[in-house]
N, C-alpha and C positions, 0 to 999 in steps of 0.2 A: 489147470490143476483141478482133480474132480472135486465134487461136493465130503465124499469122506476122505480124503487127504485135506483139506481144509477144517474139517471139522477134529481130527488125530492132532493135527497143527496143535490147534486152540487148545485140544484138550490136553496133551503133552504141557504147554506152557502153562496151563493154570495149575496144575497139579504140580510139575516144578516149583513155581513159583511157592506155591503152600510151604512145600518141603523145606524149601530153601528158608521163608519165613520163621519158619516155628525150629527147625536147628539154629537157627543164626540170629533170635529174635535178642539175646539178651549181649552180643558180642559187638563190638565196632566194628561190623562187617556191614558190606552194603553190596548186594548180588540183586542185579536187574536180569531179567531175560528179555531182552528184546525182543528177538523172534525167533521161531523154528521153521525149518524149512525140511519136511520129509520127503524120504521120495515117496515117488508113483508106486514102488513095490513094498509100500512101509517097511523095508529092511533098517534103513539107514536114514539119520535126521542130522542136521546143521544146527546145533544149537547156539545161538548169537547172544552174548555175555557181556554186562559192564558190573566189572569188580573191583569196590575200593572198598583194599585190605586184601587178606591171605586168601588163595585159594581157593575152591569147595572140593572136597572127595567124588571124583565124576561117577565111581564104580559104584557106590555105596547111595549115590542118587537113582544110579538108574534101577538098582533091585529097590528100593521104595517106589519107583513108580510101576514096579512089576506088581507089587501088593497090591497096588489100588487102582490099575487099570489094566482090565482086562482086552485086550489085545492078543491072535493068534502068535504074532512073534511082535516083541516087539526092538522097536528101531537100534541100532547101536548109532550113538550120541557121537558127535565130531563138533568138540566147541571153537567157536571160533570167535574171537575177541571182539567187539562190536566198539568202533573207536570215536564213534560219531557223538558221544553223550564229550569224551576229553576233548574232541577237536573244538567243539561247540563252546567247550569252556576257555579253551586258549583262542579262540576267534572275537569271543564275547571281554578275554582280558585285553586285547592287542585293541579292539574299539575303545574300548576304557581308557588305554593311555594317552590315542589317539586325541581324545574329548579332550581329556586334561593338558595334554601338550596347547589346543587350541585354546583353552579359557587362559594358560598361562600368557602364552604367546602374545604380545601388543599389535594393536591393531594399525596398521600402515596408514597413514593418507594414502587417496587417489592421486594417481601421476597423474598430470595434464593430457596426455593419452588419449586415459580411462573416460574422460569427461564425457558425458552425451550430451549433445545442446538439444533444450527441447522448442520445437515450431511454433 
């Protein structure tokens, strides 16, 4: 990836990001952008989302980022749900249960088996 594809990347997502803040700043809305991934011919960008609550207006985002970044064309946006922040949280509830099954659970003796004799 070149150095201004890398740099369109960041600047795309900060400027989202802004957007998204200051329309969504007083609502139960929670819109992360995780990441972007434009192409090589800045036509076209991956914008990668985690959204808890409604929606954002994709069309009406990307003419604000038309306002305030100058860009000869810029990219048409393809969101695509970034699942990693909900899996992370169902990974981190299923350990949780986990813990607590084990603190409920009582602790067995050792069978005569298990015993180590030591020298």
């Amino acid at each position: 990836m070149s150095n201004r594809t890398l740099r369109v990347n960041e600047l795309i997502q900060r400027e989202m990001s802004s957007i998204l803040r200051k329309r969504y700043q007083a609502e139960s809305l929670a819109i992360t952008i995780a990441s972007i991934e434009v192409a090589p011919d800045l036509l076209e960008a991956k914008v990668y989302v985690s959204v808890l609550g409604d929606e954002a207006e994709a069309q009406e985002i990307r003419f604000e980022l038309v306002r305030t970044i100058v860009l000869k064309h810029m990219p048409k946006f393809t969101y695509e749900l970034d699942v990693s922040t909900a899996r992370g949280n169902r990974i981190l509830g299923i350990l949780d249960e986990i813990e607590a099954k084990e603190k409920t659970k009582p602790s067995a003796p050792p069978e005569a088996g298990d015993k180590k004799e030591s020298v």
